[in-house]
C-alpha positions as CSV (number, residue, x, y, z in Angstrom):
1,X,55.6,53.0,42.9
2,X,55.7,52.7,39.0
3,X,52.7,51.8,36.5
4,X,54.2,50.4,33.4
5,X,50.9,49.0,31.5
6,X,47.7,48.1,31.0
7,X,46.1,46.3,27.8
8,X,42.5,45.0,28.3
9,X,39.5,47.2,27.3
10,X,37.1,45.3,29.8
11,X,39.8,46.3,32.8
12,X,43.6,47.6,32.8
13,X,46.9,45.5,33.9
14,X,49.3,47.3,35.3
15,X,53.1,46.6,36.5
16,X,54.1,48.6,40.0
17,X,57.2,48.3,42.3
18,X,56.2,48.2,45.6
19,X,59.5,48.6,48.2
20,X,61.7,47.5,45.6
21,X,59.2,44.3,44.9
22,X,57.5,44.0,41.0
23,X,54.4,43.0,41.3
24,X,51.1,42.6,38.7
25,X,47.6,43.7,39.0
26,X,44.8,42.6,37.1
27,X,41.8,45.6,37.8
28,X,38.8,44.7,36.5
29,X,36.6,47.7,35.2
30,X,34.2,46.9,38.0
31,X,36.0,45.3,40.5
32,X,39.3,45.7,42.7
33,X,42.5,44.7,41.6
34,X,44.2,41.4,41.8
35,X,47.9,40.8,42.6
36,X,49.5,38.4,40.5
37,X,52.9,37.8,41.5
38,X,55.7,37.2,38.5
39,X,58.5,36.9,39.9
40,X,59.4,33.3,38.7
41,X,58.5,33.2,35.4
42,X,60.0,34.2,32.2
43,X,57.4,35.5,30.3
44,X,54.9,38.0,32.1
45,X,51.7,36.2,33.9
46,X,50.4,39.5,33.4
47,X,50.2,39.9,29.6
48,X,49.1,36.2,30.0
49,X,46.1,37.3,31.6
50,X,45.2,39.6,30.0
51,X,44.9,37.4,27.0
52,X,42.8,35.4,28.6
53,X,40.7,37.7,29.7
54,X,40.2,39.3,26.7
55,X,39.4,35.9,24.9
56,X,36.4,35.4,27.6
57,X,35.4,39.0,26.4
58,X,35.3,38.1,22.9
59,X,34.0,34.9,23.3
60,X,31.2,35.8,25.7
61,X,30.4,38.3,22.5
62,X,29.9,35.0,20.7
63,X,27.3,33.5,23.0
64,X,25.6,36.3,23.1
65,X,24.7,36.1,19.7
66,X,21.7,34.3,19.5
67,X,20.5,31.8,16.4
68,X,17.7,32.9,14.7
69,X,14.4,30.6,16.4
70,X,11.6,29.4,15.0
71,X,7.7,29.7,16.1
72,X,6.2,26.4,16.1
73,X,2.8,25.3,14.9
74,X,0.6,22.7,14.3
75,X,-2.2,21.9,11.7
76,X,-4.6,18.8,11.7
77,X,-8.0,17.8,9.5
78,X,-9.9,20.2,11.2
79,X,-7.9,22.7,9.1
80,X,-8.5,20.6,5.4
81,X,-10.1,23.0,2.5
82,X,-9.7,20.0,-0.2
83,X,-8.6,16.6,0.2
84,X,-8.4,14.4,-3.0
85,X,-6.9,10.6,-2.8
86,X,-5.8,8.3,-6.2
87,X,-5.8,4.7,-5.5
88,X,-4.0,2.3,-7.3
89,X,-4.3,-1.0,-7.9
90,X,-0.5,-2.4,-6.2
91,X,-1.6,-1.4,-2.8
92,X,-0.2,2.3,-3.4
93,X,-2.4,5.6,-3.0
94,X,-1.7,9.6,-3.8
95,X,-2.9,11.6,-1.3
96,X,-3.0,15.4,-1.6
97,X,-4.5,17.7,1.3
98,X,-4.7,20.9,1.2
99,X,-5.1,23.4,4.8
100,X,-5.6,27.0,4.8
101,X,-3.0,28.3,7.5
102,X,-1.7,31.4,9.3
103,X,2.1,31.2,9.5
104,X,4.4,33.8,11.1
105,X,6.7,35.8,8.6
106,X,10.3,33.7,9.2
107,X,11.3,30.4,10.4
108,X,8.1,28.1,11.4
109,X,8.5,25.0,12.3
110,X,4.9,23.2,10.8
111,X,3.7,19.6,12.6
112,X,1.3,18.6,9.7
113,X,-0.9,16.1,11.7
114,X,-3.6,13.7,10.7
115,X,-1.1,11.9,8.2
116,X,-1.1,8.0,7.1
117,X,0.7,6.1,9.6
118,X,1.5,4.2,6.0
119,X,3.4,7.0,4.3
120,X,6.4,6.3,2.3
121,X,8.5,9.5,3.9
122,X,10.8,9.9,0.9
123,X,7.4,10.8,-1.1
124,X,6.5,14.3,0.8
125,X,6.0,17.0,-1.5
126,X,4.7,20.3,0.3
127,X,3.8,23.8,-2.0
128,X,2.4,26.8,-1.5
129,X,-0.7,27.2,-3.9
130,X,-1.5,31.1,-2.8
131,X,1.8,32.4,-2.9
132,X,3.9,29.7,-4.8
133,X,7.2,31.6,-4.0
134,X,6.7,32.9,-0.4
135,X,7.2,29.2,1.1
136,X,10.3,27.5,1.5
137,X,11.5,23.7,2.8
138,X,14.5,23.7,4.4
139,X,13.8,20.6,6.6
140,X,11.6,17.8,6.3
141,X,10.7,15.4,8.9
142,X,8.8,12.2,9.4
143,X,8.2,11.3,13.3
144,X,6.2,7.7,13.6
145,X,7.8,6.7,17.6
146,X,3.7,6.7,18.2
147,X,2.6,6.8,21.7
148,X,1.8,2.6,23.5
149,X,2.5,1.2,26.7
150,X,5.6,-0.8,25.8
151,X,7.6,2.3,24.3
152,X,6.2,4.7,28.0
153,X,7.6,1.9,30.0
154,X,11.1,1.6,27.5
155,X,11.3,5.3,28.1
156,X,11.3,5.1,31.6
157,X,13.8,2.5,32.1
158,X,16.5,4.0,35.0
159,X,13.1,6.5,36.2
160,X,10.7,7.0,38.9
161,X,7.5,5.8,38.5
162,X,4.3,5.1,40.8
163,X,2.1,1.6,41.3
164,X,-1.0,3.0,42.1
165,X,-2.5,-0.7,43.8
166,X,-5.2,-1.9,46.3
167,X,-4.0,-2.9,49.8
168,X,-5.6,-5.9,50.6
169,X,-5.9,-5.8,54.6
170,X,-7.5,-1.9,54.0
171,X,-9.2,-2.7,50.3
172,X,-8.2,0.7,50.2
173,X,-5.9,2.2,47.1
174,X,-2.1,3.1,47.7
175,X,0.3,4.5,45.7
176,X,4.0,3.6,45.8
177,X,6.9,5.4,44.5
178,X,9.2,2.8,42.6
179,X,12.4,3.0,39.9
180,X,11.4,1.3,36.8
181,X,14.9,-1.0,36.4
182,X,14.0,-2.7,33.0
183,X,10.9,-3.8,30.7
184,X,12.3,-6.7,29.0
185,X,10.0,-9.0,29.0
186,X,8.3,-7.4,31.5
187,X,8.8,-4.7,33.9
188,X,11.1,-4.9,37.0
189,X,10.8,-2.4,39.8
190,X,12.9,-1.0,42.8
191,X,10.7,-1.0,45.3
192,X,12.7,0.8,48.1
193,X,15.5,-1.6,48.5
194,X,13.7,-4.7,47.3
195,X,13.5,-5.8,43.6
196,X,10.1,-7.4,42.4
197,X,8.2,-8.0,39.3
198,X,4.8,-8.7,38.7
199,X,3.5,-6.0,40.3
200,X,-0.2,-5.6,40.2
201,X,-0.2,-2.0,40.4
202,X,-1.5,0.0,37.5
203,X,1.7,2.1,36.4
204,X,1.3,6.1,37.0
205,X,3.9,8.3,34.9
206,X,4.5,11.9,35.5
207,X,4.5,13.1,31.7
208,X,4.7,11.8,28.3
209,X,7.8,12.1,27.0
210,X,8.6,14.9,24.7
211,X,10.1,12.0,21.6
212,X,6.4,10.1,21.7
213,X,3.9,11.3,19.7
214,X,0.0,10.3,19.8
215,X,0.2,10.1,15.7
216,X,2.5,9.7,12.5
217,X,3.4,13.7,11.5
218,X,5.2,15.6,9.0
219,X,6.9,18.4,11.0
220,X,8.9,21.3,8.3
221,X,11.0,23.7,9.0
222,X,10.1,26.2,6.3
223,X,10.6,30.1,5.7
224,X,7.7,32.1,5.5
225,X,7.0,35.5,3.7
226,X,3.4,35.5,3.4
227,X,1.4,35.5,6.8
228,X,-1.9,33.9,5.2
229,X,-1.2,30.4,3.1
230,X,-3.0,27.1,1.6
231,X,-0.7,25.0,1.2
232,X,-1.2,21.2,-0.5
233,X,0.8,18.3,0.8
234,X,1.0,15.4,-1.2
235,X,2.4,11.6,-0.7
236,X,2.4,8.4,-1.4
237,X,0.9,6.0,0.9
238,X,0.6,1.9,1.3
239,X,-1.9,-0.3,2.8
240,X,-4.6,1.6,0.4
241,X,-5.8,-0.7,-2.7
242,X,-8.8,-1.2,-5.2
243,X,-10.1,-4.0,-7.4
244,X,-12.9,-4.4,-9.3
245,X,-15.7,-7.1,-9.0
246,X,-18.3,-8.3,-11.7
247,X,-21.4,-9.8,-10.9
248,X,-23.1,-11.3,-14.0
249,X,-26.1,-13.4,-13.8
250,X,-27.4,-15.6,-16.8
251,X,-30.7,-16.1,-18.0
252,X,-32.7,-19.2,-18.3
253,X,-31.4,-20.2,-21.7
254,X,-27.3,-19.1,-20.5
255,X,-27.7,-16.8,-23.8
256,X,-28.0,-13.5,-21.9
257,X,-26.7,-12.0,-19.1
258,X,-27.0,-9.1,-16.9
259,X,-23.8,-7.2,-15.3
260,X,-22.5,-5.2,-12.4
261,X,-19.4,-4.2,-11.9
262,X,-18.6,-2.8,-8.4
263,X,-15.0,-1.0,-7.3
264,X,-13.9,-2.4,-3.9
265,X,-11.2,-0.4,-2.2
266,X,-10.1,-1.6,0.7
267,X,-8.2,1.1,3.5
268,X,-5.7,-0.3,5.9
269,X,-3.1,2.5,5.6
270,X,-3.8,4.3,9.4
271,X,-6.0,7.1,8.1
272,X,-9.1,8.2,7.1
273,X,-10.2,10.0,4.0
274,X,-13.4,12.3,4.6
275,X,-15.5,14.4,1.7
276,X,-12.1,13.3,-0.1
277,X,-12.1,13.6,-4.1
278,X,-11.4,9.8,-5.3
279,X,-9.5,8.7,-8.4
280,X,-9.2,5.1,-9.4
281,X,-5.9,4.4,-12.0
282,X,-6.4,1.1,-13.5
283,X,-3.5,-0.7,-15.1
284,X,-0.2,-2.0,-14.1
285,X,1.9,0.5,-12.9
286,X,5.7,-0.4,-12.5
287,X,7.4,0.3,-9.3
288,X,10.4,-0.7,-7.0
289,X,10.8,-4.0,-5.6
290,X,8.9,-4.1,-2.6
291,X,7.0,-6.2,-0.3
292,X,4.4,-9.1,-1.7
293,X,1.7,-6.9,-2.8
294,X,-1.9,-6.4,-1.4
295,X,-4.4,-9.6,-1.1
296,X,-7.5,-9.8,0.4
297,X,-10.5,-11.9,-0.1
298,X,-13.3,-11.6,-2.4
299,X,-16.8,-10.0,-1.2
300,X,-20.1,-11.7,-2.3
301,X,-22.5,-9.0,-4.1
302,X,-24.8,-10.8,-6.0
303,X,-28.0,-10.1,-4.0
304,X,-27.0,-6.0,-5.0
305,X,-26.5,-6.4,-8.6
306,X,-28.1,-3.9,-10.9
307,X,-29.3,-2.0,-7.9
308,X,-26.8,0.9,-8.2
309,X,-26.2,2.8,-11.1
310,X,-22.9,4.1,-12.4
311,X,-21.0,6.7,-10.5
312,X,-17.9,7.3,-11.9
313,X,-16.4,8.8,-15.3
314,X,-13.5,7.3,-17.3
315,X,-11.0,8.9,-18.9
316,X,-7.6,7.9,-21.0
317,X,-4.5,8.6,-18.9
318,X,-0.9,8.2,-19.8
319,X,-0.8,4.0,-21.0
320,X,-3.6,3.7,-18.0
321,X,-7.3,4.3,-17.6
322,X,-8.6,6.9,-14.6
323,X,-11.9,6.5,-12.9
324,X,-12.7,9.9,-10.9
325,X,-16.2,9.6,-8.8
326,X,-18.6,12.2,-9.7
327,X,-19.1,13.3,-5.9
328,X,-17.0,13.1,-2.7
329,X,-16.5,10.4,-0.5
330,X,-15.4,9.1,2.9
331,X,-13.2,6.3,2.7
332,X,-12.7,5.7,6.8
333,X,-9.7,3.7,8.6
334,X,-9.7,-0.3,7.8
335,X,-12.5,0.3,6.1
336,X,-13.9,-1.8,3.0
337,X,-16.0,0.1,0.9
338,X,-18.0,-0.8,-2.3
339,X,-18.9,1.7,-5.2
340,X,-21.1,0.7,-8.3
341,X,-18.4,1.4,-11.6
342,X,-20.7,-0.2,-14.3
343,X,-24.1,-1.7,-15.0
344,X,-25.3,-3.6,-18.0
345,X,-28.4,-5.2,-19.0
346,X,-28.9,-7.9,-21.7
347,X,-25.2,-8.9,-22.9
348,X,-25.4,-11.5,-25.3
349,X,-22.7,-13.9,-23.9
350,X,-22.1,-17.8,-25.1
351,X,-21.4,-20.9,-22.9
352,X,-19.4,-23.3,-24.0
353,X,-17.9,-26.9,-23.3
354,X,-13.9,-27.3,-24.0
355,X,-12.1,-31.0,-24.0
356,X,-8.2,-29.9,-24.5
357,X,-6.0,-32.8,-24.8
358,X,-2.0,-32.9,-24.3
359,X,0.8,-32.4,-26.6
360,X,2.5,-35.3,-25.2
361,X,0.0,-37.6,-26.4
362,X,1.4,-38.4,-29.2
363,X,5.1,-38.6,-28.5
364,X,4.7,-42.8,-27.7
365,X,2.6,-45.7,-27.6
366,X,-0.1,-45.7,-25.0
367,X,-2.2,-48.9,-24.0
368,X,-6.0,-48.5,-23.1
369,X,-5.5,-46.4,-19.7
370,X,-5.0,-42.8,-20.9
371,X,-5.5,-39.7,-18.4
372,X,-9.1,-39.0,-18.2
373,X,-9.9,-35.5,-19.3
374,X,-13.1,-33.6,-17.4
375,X,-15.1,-31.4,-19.9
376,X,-14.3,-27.1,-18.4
377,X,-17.2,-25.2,-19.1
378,X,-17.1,-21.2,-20.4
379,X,-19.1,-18.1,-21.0
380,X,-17.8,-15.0,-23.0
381,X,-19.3,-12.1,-24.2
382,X,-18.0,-8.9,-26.4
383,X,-17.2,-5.8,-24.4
384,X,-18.9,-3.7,-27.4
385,X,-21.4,-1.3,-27.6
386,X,-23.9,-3.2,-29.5
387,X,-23.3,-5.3,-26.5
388,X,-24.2,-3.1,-23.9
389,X,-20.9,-2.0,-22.8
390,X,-17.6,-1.2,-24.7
391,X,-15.8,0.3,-21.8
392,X,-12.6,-0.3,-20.1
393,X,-13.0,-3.4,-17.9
394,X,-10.4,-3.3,-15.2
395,X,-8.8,-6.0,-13.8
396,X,-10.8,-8.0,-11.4
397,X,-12.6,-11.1,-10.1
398,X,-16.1,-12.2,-12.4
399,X,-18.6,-14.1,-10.1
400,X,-21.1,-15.5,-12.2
401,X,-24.9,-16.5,-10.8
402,X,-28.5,-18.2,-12.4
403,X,-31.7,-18.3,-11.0
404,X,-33.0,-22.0,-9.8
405,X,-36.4,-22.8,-10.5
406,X,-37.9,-21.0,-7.2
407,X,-35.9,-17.6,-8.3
408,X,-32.8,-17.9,-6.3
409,X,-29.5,-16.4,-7.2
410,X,-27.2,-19.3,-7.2
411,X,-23.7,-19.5,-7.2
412,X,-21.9,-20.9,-10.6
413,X,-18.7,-20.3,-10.6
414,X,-15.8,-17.4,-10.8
415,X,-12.6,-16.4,-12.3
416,X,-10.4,-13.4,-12.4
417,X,-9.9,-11.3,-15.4
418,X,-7.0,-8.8,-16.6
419,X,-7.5,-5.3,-17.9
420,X,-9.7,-5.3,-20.5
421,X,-10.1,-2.9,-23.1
422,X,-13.2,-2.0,-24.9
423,X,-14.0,-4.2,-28.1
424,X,-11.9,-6.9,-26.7
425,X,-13.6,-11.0,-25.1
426,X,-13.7,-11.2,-21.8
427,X,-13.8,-15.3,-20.8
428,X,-14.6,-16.4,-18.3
429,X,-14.0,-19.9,-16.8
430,X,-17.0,-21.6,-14.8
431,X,-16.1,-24.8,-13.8
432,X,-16.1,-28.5,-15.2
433,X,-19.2,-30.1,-16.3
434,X,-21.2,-32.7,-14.2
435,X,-22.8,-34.3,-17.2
436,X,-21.0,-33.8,-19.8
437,X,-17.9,-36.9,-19.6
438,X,-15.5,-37.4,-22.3
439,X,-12.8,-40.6,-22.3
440,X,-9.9,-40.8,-25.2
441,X,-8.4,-43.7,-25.9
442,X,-4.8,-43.9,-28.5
443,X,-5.7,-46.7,-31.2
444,X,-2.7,-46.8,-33.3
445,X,0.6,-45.2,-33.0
446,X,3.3,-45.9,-35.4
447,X,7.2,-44.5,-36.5
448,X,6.9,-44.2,-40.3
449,X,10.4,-42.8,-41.1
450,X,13.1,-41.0,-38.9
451,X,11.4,-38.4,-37.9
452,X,8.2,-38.7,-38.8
453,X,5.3,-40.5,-37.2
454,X,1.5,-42.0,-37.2
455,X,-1.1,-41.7,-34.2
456,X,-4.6,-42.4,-34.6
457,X,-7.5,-41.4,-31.3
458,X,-10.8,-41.9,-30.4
459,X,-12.7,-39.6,-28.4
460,X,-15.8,-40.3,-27.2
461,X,-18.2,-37.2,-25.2
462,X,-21.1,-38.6,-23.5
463,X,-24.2,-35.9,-23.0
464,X,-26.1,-36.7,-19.8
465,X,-28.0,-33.6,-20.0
466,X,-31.9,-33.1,-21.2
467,X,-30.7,-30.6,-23.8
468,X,-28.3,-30.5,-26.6
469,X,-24.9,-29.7,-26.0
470,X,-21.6,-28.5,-28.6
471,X,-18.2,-29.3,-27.1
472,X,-15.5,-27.8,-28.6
473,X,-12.4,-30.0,-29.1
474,X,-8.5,-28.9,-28.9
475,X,-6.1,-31.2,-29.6
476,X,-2.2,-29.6,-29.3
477,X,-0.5,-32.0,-32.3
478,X,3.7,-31.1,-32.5
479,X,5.9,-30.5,-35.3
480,X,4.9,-30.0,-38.8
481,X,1.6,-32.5,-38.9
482,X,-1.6,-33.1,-41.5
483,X,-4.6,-35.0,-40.6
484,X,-5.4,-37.9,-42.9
485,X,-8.4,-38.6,-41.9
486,X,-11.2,-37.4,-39.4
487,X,-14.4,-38.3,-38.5
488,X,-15.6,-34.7,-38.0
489,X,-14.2,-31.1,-39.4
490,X,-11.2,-29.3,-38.2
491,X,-9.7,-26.0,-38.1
492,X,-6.2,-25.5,-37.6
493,X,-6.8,-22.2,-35.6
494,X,-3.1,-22.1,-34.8
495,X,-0.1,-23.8,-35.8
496,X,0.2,-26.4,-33.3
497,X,-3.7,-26.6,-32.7
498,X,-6.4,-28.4,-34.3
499,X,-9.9,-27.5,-32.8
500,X,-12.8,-29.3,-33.6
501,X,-16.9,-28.7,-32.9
502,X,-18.9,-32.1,-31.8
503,X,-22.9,-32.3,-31.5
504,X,-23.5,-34.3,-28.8
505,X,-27.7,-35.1,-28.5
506,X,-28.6,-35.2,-25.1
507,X,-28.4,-38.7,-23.4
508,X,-26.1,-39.9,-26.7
509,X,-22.6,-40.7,-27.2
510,X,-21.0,-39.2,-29.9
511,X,-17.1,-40.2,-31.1
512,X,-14.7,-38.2,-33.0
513,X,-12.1,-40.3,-34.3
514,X,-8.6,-39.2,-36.5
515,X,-5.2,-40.1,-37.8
516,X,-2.7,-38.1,-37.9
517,X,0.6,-37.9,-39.2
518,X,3.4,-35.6,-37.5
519,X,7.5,-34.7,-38.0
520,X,9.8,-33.7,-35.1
């Protein structure tokens, strides 16, 4: 017998002749050898093999090479050192929290819990504020598959379950073992080998599965060098907006007027705020096209105007105005919660009447019936601060109340108003006026030349009222026009507009009356 080889280092191969026969052995460094017979192939099974083998070695080397892992862990409110939340007025809020942590030196893998269920993912901004460069991102993840009884039953579709039921010969309760076939609709078991649905059994499942979570989280995969870390995450959520509301209420004479201005911010975006720091951004900041924005119906505060005093500070920011609260507050889940921003005492305002008329009056020839006109009635006052305020005024609904003759607030009318700077009128539309009626009628209308042409109007306003009244007329004229005549002065407060101011005495009829000639 011969040896003529061997070429593995986990075991040798050798050739021997046996009674004239060649014959291969694979011997494994622990084990016996193994015949392998060659006889009828051209190439040698044995160095074959012995490849092979060698290639498990090496790639038994491979798997035994482990990945580096990570150590997981997770942080909720309870671990908060600051929270501070800007609300916008687009249904859009900042929030920034900040947790003090104890992270492992390496890979961690962070579940940041306690999270809106409103978050716009693609806005997560996680840093280190202790040790700025010992913390880095190199995954971010937003799970929201939250935890309800349709996605427990979808997830065990094809899966034992149990019906946990009571019998109703015993009135005692079973539980049966049955395969959860589908929950379209509805669920469908596999009750041994029956199919039923409708089961009155209350549904018993062996675990939660490990892709449901109770609540939205952030889960990182970060590298660590610093074992003790506060960290600040910060996003952008929906379903958090603010407005403001004004309350004003008008003396007896509607010269004067005292106003509250309340913030109302409104929390639908699946978390709460507590002891948070709160920033209000007033103006209109541009973003992507999105869904319709945030609506929600106006509150009445008029019984708790001038009962809270300011509480928060302004300040000039970028092309906006900020409003940062002088203390914390909780803002809870679906929440609406009301904060006093502004409170003023005698504001000299002015009501007034308005009769606007229609350009297209006085395009053609109309008989007697003209559109009758109603008579809207006004109040404005200066945002100044001889007046009492000069501040920023965001954007917001005015609701505006008097006192009847036994004391009670009532209710006069509303409007919105846009931002507002200081020094600026805020106006405010009331209504239409009961008592106060005014008719117009076209008494001559003529084509002069070409282009240009005659009209001549009578408008009569008929005071009702036990007092006095002014009503201001606006009459929109076209083209290049003059008045000839007029039964009352006129200023042409803008090129197209000629206002006019008309006494009426109470319980008489006054009539302003003009010809005018126009070229278009």
């Amino acid at each position: 017998m011969s040896e003529l080889s061997g070429i593995s280092d986990q075991g040798s191969c050798q050739l021997v002749r046996e009674n004239g026969i060649q014959k291969e052995y694979y011997i494994g460094k622990y084990a016996t050898p193994v015949e392998v017979s060659v006889r009828r192939y051209p190439i040698s099974i044995l160095t074959c093999f012995c490849i092979l083998i060698s290639s498990i070695s090496i790639s038994s080397s491979f798997v035994a090479t482990k990945e580096p892992t990570s150590v997981s862990l997770s942080t909720t409110a309870e671990d908060q050192t600051a929270l501070s939340i800007t609300v916008y007025n687009a249904n859009l809020g900042l929030v920034k929290d900040q947790r003090s942590l104890k992270l492992a030196d390496g890979l961690v893998e962070l579940r940041f819990m306690d999270v809106a269920s409103q978050i716009i993912p693609t806005s997560v901004y996680i840093k280190s504020l202790s040790e700025p460069g010992s913390l880095r991102v190199l995954e971010q993840n937003y799970e929201y598959d939250l935890l309800n009884p349709q996605k427990l039953l979808d997830k065990y579709v094809g899966k034992e379950i149990k019906l946990l039921y009571k019998n109703p010969y015993t009135d005692k309760e079973e539980i049966v073992k049955a395969t959860l076939l589908s929950n379209n609709g509805g669920p469908i078991y596999k009750i041994g080998d029956e199919i039923t649905f409708g089961h009155p059994g209350r549904v018993i499942f062996p675990g939660v599965p490990a892709s449901l979570i109770s609540r939205p989280t952030l889960v990182w995969l970060l590298k660590n060098s610093e074992p003790n870390q506060t960290i600040e995450a910060s996003y952008l959520t929906s379903g958090i907006s603010w407005r403001a509301d004004y309350v004003v209420t008008l003396n007896e004479k509607d010269d004067k007027a005292d106003l509250a201005g309340w913030v109302t911010i409104d929390n639908k975006s699946g978390s709460a705020y507590r002891n948070a720091k709160l920033k209000l951004v007033a103006g209109d900041v541009h973003r992507a096209k999105e869904d319709a924005a945030y609506r929600a119906e106006a509150l009445n505060m008029a019984k708790a105007a001038g009962s809270a005093r300011p509480q928060f500070q302004q300040e000039d920011f970028f092309e906006y105005h900020l409003y940062a609260l002088q203390r914390p507050s909780t803002i809870k889940e679906n929440q609406t919660k009301q904060i006093s921003l502004v409170d003023a005492v005698d504001i000299a305002l002015k009501k007034e009447m308005l009769l606007k008329g229609a350009n297209y009056y006085y395009y053609s020839q109309y008989g007697d019936q003209m559109p009758k006109q109603k008579v809207g009635v006004f109040v404005e006052f200066q945002n100044k601060k001889e007046n009492n305020l000069g501040i920023p005024l965001p954007k917001g609904t005015v609701r505006v109340y008097k006192r009847d003759s036994e004391g009670s607030l009532q209710f006069v009318g509303e409007d919105a108003i846009d931002h507002t700077p200081k020094d600026e009128k805020v106006r405010v539309m009331l209504g239409e006026a009961f008592d106060v009626v005014g008719t117009r009628k076209q008494m001559d209308w003529k084509k002069i030349e070409r282009n240009i042409y005659e009209a001549s109007f009578e408008i009569s306003l008929r005071n009702h009222k036990k007092e006095d009244v002014t009503v201001k007329v606006i009459e929109p004229i076209p083209g290049d026009w003059a008045i000839l005549n007029s039964s009352h002065e006129y200023k042409k407060t803008e090129a197209f507009l000629a206002e006019f101011l008309i006494p009426v005495p109470k319980d008489s009829e006054t009539k302003l009356t003009y010809t005018v000639r126009m070229k278009y």
